[in-house]
VEXDREN-2710 file (C-alpha; in Angstrom, 1 decimal):
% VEXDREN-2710
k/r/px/py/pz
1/UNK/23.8/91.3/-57.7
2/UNK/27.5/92.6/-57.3
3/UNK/30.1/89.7/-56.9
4/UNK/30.8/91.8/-53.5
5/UNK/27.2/91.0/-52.3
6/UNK/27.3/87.4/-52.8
7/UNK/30.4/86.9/-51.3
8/UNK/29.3/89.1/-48.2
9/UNK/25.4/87.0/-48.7
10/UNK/27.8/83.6/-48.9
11/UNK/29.6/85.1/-46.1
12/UNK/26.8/85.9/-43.5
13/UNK/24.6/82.5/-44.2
14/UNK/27.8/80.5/-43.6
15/UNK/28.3/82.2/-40.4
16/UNK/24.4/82.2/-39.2
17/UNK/24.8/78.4/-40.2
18/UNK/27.8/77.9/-37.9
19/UNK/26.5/80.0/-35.2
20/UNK/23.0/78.4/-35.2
21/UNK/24.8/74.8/-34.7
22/UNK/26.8/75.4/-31.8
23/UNK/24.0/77.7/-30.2
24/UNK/21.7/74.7/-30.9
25/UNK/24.3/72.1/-29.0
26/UNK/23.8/73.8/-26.0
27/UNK/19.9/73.6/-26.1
28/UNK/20.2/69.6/-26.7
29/UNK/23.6/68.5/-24.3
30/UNK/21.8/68.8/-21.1
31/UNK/18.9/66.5/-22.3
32/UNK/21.3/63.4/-23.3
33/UNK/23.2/63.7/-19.6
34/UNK/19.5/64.3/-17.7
35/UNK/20.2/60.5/-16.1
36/UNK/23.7/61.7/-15.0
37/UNK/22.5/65.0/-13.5
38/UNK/19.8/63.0/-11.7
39/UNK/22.1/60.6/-10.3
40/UNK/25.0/63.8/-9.6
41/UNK/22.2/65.9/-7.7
42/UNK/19.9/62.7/-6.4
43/UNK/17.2/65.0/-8.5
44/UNK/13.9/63.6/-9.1
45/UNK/12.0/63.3/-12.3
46/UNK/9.9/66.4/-11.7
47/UNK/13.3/68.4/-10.4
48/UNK/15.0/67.0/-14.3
49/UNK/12.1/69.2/-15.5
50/UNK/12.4/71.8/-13.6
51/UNK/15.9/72.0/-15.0
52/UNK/14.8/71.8/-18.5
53/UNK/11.5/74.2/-18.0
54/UNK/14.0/77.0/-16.3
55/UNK/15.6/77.1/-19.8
56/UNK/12.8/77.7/-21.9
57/UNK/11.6/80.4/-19.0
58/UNK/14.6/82.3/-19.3
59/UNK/14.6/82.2/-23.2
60/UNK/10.6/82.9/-23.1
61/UNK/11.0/86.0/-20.6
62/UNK/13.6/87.4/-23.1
63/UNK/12.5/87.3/-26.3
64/UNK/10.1/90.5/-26.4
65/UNK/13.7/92.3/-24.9
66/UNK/15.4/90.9/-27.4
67/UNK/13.3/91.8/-30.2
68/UNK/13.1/95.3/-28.8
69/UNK/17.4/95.4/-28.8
70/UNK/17.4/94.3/-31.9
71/UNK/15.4/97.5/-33.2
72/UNK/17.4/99.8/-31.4
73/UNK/20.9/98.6/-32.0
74/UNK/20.5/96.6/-34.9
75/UNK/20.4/92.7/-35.3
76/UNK/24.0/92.2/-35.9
77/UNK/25.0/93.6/-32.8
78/UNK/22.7/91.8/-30.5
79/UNK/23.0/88.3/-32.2
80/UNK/26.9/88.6/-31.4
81/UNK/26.4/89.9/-28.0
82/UNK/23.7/86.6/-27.4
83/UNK/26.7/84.0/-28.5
84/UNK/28.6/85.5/-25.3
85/UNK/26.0/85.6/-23.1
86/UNK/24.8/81.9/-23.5
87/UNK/28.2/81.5/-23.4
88/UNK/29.2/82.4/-20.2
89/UNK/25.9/81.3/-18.8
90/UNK/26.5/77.6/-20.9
91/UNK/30.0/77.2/-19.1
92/UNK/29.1/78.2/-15.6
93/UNK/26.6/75.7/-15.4
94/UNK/29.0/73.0/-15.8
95/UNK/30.3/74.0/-12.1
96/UNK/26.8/73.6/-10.8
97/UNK/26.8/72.7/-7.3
98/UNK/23.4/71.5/-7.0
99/UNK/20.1/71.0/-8.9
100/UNK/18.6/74.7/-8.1
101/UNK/22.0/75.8/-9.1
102/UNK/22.1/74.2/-12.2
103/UNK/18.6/75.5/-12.7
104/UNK/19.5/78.9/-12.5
105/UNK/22.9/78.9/-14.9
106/UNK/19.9/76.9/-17.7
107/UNK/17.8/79.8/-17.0
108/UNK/20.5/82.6/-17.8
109/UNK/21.5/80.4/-20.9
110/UNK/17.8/80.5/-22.0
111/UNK/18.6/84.1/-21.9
112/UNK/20.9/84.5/-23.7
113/UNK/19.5/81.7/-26.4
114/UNK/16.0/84.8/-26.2
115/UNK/19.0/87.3/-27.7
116/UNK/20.4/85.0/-30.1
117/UNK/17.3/83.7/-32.2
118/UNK/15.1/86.5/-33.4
119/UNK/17.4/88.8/-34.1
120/UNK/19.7/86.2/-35.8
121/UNK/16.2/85.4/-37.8
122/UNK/16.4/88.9/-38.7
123/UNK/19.7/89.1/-40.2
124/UNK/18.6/86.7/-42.8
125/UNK/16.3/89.3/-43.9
126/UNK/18.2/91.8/-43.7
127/UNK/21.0/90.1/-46.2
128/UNK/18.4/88.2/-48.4
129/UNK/15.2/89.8/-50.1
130/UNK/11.6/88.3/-50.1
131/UNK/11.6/85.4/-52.7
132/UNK/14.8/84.0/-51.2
133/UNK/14.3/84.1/-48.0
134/UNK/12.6/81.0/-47.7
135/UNK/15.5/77.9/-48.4
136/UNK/18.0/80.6/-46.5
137/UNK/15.5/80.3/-43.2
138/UNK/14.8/76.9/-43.8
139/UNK/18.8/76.1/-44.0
140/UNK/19.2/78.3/-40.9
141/UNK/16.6/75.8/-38.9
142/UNK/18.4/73.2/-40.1
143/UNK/21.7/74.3/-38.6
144/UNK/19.9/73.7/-35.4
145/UNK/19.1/70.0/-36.2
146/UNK/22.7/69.4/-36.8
147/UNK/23.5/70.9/-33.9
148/UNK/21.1/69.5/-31.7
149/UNK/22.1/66.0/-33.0
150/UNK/25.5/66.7/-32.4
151/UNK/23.9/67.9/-28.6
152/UNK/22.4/65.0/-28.1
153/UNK/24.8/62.7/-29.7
154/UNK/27.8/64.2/-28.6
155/UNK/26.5/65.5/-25.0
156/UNK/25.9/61.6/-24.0
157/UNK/29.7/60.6/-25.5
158/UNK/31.4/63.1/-23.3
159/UNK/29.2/62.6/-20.5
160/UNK/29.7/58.9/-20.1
161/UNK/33.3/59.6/-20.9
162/UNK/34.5/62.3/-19.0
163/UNK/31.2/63.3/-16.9
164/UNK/27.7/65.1/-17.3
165/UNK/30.0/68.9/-16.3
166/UNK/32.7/67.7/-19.9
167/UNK/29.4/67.9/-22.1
168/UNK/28.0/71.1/-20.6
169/UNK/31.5/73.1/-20.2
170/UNK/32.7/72.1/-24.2
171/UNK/28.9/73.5/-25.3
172/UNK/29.6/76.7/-23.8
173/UNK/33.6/77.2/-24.5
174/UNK/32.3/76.8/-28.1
175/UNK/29.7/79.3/-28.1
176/UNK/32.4/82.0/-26.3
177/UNK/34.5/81.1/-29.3
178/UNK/31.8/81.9/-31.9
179/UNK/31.1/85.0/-30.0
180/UNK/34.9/85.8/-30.6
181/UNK/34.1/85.1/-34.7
182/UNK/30.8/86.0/-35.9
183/UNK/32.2/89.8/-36.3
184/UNK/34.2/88.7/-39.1
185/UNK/31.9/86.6/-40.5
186/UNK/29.0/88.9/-40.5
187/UNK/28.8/92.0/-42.8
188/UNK/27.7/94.9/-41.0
189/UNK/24.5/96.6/-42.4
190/UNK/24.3/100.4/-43.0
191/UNK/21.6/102.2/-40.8
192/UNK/18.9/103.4/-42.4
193/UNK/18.6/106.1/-39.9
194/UNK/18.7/107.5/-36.3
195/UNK/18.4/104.3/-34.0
196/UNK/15.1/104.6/-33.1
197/UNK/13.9/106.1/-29.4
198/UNK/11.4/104.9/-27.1
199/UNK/8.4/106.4/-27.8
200/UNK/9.0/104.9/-31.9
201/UNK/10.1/100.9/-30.2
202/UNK/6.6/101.6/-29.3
203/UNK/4.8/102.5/-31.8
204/UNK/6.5/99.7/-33.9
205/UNK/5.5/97.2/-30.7
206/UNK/1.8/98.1/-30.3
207/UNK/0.7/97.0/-34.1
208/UNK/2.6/93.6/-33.2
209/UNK/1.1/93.2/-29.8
210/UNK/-2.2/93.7/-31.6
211/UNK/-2.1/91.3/-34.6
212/UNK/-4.4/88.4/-34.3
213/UNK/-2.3/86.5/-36.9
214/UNK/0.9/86.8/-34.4
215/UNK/-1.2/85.7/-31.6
216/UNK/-3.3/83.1/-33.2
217/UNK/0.2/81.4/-34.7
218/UNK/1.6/81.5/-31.5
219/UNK/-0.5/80.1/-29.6
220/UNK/-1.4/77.6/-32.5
221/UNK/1.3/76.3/-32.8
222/UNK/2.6/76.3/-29.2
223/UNK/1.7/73.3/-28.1
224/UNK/3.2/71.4/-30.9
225/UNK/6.3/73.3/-29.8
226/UNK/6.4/72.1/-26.6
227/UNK/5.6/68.8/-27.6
228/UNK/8.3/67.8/-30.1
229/UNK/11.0/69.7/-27.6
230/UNK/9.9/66.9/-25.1
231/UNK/10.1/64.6/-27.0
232/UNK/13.6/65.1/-28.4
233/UNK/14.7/66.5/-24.9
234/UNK/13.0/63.6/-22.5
235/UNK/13.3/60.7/-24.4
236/UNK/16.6/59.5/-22.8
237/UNK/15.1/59.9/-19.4
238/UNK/11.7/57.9/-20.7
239/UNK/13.7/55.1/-22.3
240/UNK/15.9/54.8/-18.9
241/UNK/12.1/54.2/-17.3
242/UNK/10.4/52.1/-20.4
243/UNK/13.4/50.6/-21.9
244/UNK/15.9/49.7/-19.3
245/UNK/18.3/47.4/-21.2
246/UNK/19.2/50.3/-23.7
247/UNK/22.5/51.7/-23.0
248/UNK/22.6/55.7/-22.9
249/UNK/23.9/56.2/-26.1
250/UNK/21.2/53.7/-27.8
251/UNK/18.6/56.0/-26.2
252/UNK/20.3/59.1/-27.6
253/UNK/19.9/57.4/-31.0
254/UNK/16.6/57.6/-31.1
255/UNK/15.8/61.7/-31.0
256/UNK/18.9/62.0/-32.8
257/UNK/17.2/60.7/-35.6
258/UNK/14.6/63.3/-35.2
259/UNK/16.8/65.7/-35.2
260/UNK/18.6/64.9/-38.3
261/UNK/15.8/64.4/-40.2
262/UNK/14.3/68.1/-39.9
263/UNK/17.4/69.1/-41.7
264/UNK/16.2/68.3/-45.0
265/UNK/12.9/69.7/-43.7
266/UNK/13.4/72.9/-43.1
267/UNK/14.9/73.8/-46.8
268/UNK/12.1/71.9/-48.2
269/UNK/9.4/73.7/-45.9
270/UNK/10.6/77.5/-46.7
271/UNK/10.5/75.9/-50.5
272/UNK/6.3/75.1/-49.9
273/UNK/6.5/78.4/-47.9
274/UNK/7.6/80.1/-50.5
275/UNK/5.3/78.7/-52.8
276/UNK/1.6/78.4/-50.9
277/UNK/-0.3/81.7/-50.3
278/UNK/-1.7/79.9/-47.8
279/UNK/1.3/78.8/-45.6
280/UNK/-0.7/78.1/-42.5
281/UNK/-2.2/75.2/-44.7
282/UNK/1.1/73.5/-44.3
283/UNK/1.4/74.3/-40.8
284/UNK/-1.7/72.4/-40.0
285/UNK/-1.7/69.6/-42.1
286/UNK/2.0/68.8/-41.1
287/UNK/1.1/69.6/-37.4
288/UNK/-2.0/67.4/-37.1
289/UNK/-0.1/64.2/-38.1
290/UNK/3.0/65.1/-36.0
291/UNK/1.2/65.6/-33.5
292/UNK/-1.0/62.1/-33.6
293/UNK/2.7/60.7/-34.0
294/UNK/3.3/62.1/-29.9
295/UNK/0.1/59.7/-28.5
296/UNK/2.1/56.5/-30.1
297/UNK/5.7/57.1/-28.7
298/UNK/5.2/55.3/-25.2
299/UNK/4.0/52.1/-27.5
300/UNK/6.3/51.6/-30.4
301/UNK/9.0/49.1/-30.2
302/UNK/12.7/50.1/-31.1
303/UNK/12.6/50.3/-35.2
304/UNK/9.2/51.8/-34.8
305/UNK/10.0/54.3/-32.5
306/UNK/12.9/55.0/-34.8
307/UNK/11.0/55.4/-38.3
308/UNK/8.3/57.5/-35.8
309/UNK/10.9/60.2/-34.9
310/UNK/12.5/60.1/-38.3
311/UNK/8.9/61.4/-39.5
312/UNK/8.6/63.7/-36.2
313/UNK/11.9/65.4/-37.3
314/UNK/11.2/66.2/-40.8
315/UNK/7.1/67.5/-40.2
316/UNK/9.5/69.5/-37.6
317/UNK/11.5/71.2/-40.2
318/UNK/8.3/72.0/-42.2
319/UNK/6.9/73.2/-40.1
320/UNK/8.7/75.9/-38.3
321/UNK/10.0/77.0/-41.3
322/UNK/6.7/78.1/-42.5
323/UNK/6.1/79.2/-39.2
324/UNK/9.2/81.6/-39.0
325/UNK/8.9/82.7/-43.0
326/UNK/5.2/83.6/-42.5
327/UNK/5.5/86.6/-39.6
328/UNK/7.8/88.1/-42.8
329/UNK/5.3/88.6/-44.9
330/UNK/2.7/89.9/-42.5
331/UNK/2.6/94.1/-43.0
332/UNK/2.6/94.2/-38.6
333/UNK/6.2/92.4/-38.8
334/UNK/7.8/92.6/-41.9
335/UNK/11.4/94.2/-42.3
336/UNK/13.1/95.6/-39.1
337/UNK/10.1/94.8/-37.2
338/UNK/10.7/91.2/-37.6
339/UNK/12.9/90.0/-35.0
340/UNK/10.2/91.8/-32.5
341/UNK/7.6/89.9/-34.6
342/UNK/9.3/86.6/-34.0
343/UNK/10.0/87.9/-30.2
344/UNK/6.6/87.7/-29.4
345/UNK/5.8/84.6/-31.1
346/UNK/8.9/82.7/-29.5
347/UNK/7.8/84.3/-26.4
348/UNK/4.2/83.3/-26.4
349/UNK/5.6/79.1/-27.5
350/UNK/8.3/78.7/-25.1
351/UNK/6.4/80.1/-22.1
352/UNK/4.3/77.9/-22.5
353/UNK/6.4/74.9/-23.7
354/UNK/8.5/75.3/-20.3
355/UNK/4.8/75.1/-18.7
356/UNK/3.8/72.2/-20.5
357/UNK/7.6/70.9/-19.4
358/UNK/7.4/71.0/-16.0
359/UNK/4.2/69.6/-16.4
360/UNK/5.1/66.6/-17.9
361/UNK/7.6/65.8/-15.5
362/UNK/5.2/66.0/-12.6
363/UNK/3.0/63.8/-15.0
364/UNK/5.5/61.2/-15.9
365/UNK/6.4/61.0/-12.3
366/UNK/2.8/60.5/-10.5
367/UNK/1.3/58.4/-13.6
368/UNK/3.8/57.6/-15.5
369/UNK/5.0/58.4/-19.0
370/UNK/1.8/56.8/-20.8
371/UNK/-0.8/59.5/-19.6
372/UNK/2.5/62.4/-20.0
373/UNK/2.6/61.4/-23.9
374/UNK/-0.9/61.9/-24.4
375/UNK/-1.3/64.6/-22.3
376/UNK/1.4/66.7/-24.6
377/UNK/-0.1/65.1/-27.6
378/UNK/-3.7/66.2/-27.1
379/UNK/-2.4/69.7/-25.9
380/UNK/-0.5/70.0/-29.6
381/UNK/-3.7/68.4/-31.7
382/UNK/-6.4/71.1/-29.4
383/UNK/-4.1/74.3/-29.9
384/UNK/-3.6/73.8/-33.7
385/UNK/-7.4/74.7/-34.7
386/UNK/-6.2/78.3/-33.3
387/UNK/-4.3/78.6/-37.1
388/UNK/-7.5/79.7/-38.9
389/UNK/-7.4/83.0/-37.3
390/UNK/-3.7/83.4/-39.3
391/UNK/-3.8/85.8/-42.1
392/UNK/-2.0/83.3/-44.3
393/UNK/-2.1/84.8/-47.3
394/UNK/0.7/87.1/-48.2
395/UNK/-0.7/89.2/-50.7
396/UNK/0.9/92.5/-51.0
397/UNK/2.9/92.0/-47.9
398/UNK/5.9/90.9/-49.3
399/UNK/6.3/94.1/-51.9
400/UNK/8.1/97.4/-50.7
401/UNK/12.2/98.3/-50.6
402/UNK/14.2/96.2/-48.1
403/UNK/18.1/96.9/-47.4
404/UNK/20.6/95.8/-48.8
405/UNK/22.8/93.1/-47.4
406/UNK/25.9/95.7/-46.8
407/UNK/25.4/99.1/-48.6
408/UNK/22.1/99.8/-47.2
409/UNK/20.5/100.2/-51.0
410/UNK/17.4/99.1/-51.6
411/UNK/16.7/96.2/-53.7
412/UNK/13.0/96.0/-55.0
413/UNK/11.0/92.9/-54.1
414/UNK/8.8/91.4/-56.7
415/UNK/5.4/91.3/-56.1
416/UNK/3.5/88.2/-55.6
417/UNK/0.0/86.8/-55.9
418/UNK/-2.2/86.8/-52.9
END
C-alpha cells in the first residue's frame, strides 16, 4: 500500500468517524429532552412515542431509496448529500410548533439519517478490502456510541439549560456543518463504469430482495433492534415514572452508560467477525443474553441498572457489528451492492422497531412500564431463532477484486476458509 492510500484510508475513516458521531447526536438528543417536550406540547406518553416511532419510519421508508442512490451515483455522493438533509430537517424541528409538528420534522430527519447510513457503510468498503474491514466497521459503530452519549448526555444539559429547542437546533447546525466538510475529508472513488440504469438497479435489487439470509437477519435480529433503541431512547421518560427523585441528568446517566460501552464493542465484534465462519453464532449467543437483560430493567435498583446497561451496550457493539460485516460477505450483497444490501436489512429492523415503538408507548401508558419491558424483551428473545436460516459462513464470498480506495485499481482479497 502506497503512503498516498493510507493517508487518503487515514483520511476517509477519520471523517466517517466524525460524521457518524454528530449524525448519531441527533438520533439520541430528542430522547434525553422527551420530559421537556411532553411538558412544552402537554403530549402524552403514547404521543412521546409517536415522536420517536415517526423517526425510525422516515429512516425505515428510506433506506431501500437510499441504497438504490447509492448504486447509481455512488456512495460518496449520497452520504454527503444525507449530512444536509438530516440537517435541515434536525434544525427545523427545533421550531416545532406542536407535537404533530415536531413529528413530522423527526420523520424528515429519519430520512435523511435512511441516506446517511448504508451508503456511509459502503464507503468503508469501498476504501478498505475484506480482511480489514471488520475493526474499521466496528470503529464506525462505535462513532455512533460516542455520539449518542454525547446525544443523550449533552441533549439533557442544554435542555435543562437553555430549553428542549437549544439541544435539538445545536444537533442539526452541527450536522449542516459536516455536510459543508466531509468533501474534503473523503477521497473520491473512480467509477468503475457507466452509472448504472434502471433496468441494471434492478437486476442488482431482485437477488437482494430474494436472499433468505438478508431476510432471515433482518428480521432476526429486528426485534432486538428495537429493543435496545427503547431502552436507550425511553429510559429517561421510564425513570421520570419509576424513579421520581432522580434528577434529569441522573436518568440520562444511565443509557449513557450503554452507549459508551458498545464502543469498545463494536471494534471487538468486527474482530470475532472477522474471525468466526460462523458470525451468526455471535449474533445469537450475544443477542439471547441481551435480550434476557430487557425483562429485568423495570426491577433493578440504581447500581444494578447501571452494571445491566453497561453489559446491554457492549453485547450491542457485538452485535451489530457482526450484523453489518456479515451482508459483506454474502455473494447477493457484497461490493457495490452493499449499501442496497444493508438498505433492506435497516429497512426491514427499523420498520419494525418504530412499530414496536409506538407500541410500547401505548403499553407503558395503559399497563405500565412492567408489562412494556417484557413485552419488547420477549419480542427480541422470539425473533432471534429466525438467525439459523443465515448463510453464516463466508466461504468463498469474500474473494474476488474490490476497488481501490482512490485510483479505482483493484486490490486482490485473500481467500478465506469457509
Amino acid at each position: 500500500m502506497s503512503d498516498r492510500d493510507r493517508r487518503d484510508r487515514l483520511s476517509a475513516a477519520s471523517t466517517l468517524l466524525v460524521a457518524r458521531v454528530v449524525y448519531a447526536v441527533n438520533w439520541y438528543n430528542i430522547g434525553a429532552i422527551l420530559p421537556l417536550v411532553g411538558t412544552r406540547f402537554d403530549a402524552s406518553t403514547a404521543d412521546l412515542g409517536i415522536i420517536l416511532g415517526s423517526f425510525l419510519l422516515g429512516a425505515g421508508v428510506f433506506q431501500i431509496p437510499a441504497g438504490l442512490a447509492a448504486l447509481r451515483w455512488g456512495n460518496r455522493n449520497v452520504s454527503i448529500f444525507a449530512l444536509g438533509l438530516m440537517g435541515t430537517f434536525s434544525l427545523a424541528s427545533a421550531f416545532s410548533p406542536s407535537w404533530p409538528v415536531l413529528a413530522a420534522t423527526r420523520f424528515g430527519a429519519g430520512a435523511g439519517a435512511a441516506f446517511f447510513f448504508a451508503p456511509a457503510l459502503g464507503l468503508v468498503t469501498s476504501y478498505f478490502p475484506p480482511g480489514s474491514r471488520g475493526p474499521v466497521i466496528g470503529l464506525y459503530n462505535s462513532g455512533f456510541s460516542i455520539g449518542s452519549a454525547v446525544g443523550l448526555l449533552g441533549g439533557a444539559a442544554v435542555g435543562v439549560a437553555f430549553g428542549w429547542s437549544a439541544a435539538l437546533w445545536t444537533g442539526g447546525a452541527a450536522l449542516l456543518v459536516m455536510a459543508v466538510l466531509a468533501p474534503f475529508g473523503l477521497p473520491r472513488i473512480a467509477p468503475s463504469g457507466r452509472p448504472p440504469v434502471i433496468r441494471q438497479l434492478v437486476d442488482a435489487a431482485i437477488p437482494i430482495f430474494r436472499s433468505r439470509s438478508i431476510w432471515a437477519l433482518s428480521l432476526g435480529t429486528s426485534g432486538l433492534w428495537a429493543a435496545l433503541y427503547l431502552a436507550a431512547q425511553y429510559f429517561v421518560k421510564f425513570a421520570q415514572v419509576a424513579h421520581p427523585g432522580w434528577t434529569l441528568a441522573v436518568a440520562a446517566v444511565v443509557p449513557t452508560v450503554m452507549i459508551l460501552l458498545e464502543v469498545p464493542g463494536g471494534p471487538i465484534g468486527g474482530w470475532l467477525g472477522e474471525r468466526r465462519s460462523e458470525m451468526r453464532e455471535v449474533i445469537l449467543v450475544w443477542g439471547i443474553a441481551a435480550g434476557v437483560a430487557i425483562f429485568l430493567i423495570p426491577f433493578l435498583p440504581f447500581l444494578g441498572l447501571f452494571a445491566l446497561f453497561g453489559f446491554l451496550g457492549f453485547a450491542d457493539g457485538v452485535i451489530f457489528a457482526v450484523l453489518y460485516l456479515l451482508p459483506s460477505y454474502l455473494p447477493e450483497s457484497r461490493g457495490p451492492n452493499l449499501a442496497l444490501g444493508l438498505g433492506v436489512v435497516n429497512s426491514i429492523q427499523i420498520f419494525f422497531g418504530s412499530a414496536l415503538t409506538i407500541a410500547f408507548g401505548f403499553l407503558a401508558g395503559d399497563f405500565g412500564y412492567d408489562v412494556a419491558w417484557g413485552f419488547a424483551g420477549a419480542v427480541a428473545l422470539g425473533l432471534l431463532p429466525l438467525l439459523l436460516w443465515v448463510s453464516g459462513r463466508r466461504g468463498t464470498a469474500v474473494t474476488g477484486a474490490v476497488p481501490g480506495p482512490v485510483s479505482g485499481r483493484s486490490v486482490r482479497a485473500p481467500n478465506r476458509p469457509a
